[in-house]
N, C-alpha and C positions, 0 to 999 in steps of 0.2 A: 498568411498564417505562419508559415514557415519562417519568412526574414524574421517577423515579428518572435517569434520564439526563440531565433537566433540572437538578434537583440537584448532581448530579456536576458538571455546568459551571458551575453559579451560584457554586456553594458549596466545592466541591472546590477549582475555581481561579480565584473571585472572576470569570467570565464570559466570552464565547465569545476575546474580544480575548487574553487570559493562555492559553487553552488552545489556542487558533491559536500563537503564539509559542512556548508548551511542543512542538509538532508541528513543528517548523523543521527539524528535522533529518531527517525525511519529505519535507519538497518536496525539500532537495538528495539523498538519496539517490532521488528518481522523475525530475531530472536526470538523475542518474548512471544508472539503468536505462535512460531511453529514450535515453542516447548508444551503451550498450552495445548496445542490441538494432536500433540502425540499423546497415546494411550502407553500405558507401562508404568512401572510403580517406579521409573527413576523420573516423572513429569512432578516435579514443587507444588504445583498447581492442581494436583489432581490426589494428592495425599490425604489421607480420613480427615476432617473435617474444614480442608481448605477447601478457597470459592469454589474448585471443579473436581470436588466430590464426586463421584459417580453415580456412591448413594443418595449423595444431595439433590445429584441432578434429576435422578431419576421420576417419569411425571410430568416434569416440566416441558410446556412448549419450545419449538425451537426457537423464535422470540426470546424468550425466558433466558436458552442457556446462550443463544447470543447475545445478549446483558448480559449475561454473568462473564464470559471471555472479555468482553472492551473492558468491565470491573477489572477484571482481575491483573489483564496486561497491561492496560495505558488511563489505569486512575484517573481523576478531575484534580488537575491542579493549579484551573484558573488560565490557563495560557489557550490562545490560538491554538496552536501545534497539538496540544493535547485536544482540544475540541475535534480538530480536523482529522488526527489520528482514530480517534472512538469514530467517527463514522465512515471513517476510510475501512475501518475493523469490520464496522457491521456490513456495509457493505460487498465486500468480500468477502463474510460468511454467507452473504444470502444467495451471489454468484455461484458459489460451492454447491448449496443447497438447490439452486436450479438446474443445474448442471447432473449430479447428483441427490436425487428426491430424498434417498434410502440413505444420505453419511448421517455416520456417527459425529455429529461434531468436535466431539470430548477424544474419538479415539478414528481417526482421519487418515486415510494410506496415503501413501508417497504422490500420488498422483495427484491427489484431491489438495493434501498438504500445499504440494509446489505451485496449485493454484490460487488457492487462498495468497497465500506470499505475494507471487506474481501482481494479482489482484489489488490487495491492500497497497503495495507499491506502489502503483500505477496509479489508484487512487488519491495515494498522498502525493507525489509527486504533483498532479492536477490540481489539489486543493491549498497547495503551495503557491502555484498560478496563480489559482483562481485569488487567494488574499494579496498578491501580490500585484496583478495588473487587472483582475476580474471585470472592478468598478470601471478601469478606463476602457477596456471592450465594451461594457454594457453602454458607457456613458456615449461614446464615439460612433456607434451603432443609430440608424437611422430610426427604430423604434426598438421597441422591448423584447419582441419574439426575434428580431432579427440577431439581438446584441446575445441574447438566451442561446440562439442557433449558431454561433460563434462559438461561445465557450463549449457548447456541443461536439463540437466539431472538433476544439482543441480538444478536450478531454478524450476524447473518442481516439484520435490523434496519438497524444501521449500513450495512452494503454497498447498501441499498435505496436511505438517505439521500444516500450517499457518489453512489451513482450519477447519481443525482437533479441532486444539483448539479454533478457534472460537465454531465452534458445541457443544464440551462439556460445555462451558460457558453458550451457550443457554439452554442445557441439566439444566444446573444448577440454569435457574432462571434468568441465566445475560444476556438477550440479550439486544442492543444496542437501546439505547434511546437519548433522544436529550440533556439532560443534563451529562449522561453515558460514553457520545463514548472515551472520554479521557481514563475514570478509564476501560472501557472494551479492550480497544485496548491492553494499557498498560500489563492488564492483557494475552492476546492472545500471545501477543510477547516475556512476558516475560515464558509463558508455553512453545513455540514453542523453545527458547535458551534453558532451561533446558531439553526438548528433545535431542537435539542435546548434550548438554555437555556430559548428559547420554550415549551418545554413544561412550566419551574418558576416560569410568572406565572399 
């Protein structure tokens, strides 16, 4: 699994620098998540009668207002990338919410915030894989649970890495802030591909 991810970066997209910039559009939308998921009347996203109203939300399932956050940050506009992003979103709201039963979604502490991010990341990063060499795992796999327990395995994988290098950036001084989360993401993702190419020398 390892060469093979190593590969995919070396060779898929000539190295970790080209697959960092292929993932651009991940750091702006983990921007646009952690401004939605801050409470405070400087959040766009949470102003009187915008998607994450407070009043609007208020009532609703959390279901409901996780639909409303993938609306509000990463729109349908017909592309993969936005497909894969909306459920890398939900996804990592629901992790939050397991984790934490009682968060506010709409108004999310530092903790819970840097999770969701974290999460969503790791998620897209995977769902980048998965459209990008998924089918040949599943296809090369000697049956269908086997090929299925593969991508598991990657996925499971990647969020290890993904984690990984958020934490050293922390380590280092860089945790994520509100003007930040672009140049920290950017930086986690682009540490996590040079992991991986490391592993096709």
């Amino acid at each position: 699994m390892r060469r093979g991810l190593g590969q995919y970066v070396k060779k898929g997209y000539g190295g970790s620098a080209t697959a960092t910039r292929r993932m651009g559009g991940t750091a702006q939308t983990a921007q646009a998540l952690y401004t939605a998921l801050s409470g405070g009347q400087a959040n766009p996203y949470a102003a009187p009668g915008s998607p994450l109203d407070p009043a609007l939300a208020a009532g609703r399932s959390a279901d409901e207002v996780m639909d409303a956050v993938v609306e509000a940050v990463r729109p349908v506009d017909g592309t993969q990338d936005a497909e894969a992003s909306r459920t890398s979103i939900k996804d990592a709201l629901a992790d939050v919410l397991n984790q934490f039963p009682n968060a506010d979604l709409l108004n999310l502490d530092q903790e819970q915030r840097d999770m969701a991010i974290e999460r969503f990341v790791a998620a897209d990063v995977f769902r980048r894989i998965d459209l990008d060499i998924g089918r040949t795992i599943r296809e090369k796999a000697p049956n269908a649970a086997i090929g299925l327990g593969r991508l598991k395995e990657v996925r499971e994988y990647v969020r290890e890495i993904v984690s990984a290098s958020f934490r050293r950036l922390r380590e280092a001084g860089q945790g994520l802030a509100s003007l930040r989360v672009t140049q920290i993401v950017q930086s986690a993702i682009r540490e996590t591909f040079q992991v991986f190419e490391g592993y096709a020398e």
